[in-house]
C-alpha positions as MATLAB code, in Angstrom:
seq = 'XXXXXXXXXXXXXXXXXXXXXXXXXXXXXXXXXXXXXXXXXXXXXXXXXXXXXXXXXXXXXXXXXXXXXXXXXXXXXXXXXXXXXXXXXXXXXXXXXXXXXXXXXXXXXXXXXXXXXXXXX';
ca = [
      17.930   17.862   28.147;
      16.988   15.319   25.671;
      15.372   15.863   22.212;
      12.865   13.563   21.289;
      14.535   12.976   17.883;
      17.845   12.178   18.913;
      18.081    8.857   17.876;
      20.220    6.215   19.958;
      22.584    3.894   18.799;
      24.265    0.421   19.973;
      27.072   -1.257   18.479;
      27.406   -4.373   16.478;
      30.937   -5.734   15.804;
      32.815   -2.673   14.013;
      29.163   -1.042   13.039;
      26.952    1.436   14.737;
      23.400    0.268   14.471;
      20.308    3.085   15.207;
      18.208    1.529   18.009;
      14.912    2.680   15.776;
      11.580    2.413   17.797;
       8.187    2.698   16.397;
       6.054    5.247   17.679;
       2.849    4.592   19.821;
       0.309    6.165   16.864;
       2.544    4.462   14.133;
       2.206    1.147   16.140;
      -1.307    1.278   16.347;
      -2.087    1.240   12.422;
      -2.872   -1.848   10.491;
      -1.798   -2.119    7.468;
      -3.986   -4.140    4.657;
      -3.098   -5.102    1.410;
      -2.474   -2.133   -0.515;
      -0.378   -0.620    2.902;
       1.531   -3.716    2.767;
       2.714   -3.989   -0.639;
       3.565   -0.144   -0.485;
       5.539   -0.788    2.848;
       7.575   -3.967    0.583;
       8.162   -1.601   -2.368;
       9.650    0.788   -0.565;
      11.877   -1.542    1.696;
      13.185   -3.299   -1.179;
      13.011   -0.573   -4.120;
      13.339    2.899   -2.468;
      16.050    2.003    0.563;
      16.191    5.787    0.987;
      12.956    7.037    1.046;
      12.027    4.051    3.461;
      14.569    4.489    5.893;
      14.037    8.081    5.800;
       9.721    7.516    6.761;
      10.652    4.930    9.309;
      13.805    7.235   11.090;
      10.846   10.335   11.459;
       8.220    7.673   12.369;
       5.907    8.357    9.805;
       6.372    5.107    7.477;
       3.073    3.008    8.724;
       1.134    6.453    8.255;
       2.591    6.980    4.436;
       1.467    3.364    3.853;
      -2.141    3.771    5.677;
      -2.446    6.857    3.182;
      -1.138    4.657    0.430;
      -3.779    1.724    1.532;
      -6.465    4.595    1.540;
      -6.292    5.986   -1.892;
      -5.618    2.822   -3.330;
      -8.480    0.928   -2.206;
     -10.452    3.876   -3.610;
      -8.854    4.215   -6.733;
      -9.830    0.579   -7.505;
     -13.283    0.665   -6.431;
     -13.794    3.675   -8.715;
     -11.858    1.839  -11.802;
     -13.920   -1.375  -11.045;
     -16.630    0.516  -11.300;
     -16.092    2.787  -14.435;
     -14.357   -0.821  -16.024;
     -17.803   -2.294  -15.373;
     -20.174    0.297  -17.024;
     -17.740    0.754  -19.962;
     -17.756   -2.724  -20.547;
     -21.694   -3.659  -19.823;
     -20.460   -6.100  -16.977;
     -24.250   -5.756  -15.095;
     -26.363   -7.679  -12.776;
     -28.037   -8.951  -15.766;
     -25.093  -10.616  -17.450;
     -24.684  -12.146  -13.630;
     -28.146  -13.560  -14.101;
     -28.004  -14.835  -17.498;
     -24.495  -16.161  -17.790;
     -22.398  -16.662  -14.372;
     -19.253  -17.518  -16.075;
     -19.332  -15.333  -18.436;
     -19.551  -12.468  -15.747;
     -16.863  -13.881  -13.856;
     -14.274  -14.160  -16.279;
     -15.381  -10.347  -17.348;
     -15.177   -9.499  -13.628;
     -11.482  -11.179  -13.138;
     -10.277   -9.286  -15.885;
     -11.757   -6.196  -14.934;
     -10.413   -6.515  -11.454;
      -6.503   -7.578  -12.800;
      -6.625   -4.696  -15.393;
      -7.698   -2.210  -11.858;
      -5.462   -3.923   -9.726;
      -2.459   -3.152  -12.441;
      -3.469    0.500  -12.492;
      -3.384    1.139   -8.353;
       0.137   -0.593   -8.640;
       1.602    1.674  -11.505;
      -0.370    4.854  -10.078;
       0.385    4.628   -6.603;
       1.973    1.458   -4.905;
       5.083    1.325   -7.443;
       5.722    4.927   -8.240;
];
């Protein structure tokens, strides 16, 4: 009878290596940005955690959830940033550069938030 997670192994010199296989559904999602540098983090920061996602097959799911609520956390921040800051269509109008330095900063200042709230934590 065999258990679909039993989990295979082959040997390497003295070591016994897990012959890990992505799943179908996990092979299927694509990753952007956000996913990516979630996926990194975790590889290089959280060896646990990551090995732990990617044994049970759910790591490129974790990171597509990641990707989700990131990308919408910074669209709402770049968003409030703007109005609290009277970054409008008008100041694009009157004075280009002037909007996008504002806009640069806005978007660095968001893009630090996502990566404290949810990429790095």
């Amino acid at each position: 009878m065999s258990n679909k997670n039993s989990i295979s192994y082959r040997q390497v010199g003295d070591y016994l290596i897990p012959n890990l296989i992505i799943p179908p559904e996990e092979a299927s999602i694509t990753l952007g940005k956000w996913g990516m540098m979630r996926k990194s983090y975790l590889e290089k920061h959280k060896k646990v955690l990551f090995t732990t996602l990617l044994t049970q097959g759910k790591l490129y799911q974790h990171c597509a959830e990641i990707e989700n609520q990131a990308q919408d956390m910074f669209d709402v921040l770049i968003e409030q940033m703007k109005e609290a800051e009277g970054v409008t269509e008008q100041l694009k109008e009157e004075n280009q550069l002037e909007w996008v330095c504002r806009m640069g900063n806005i978007e660095q200042r968001a893009r630090e938030v996502v990566c404290a709230e949810l990429i790095y934590n």
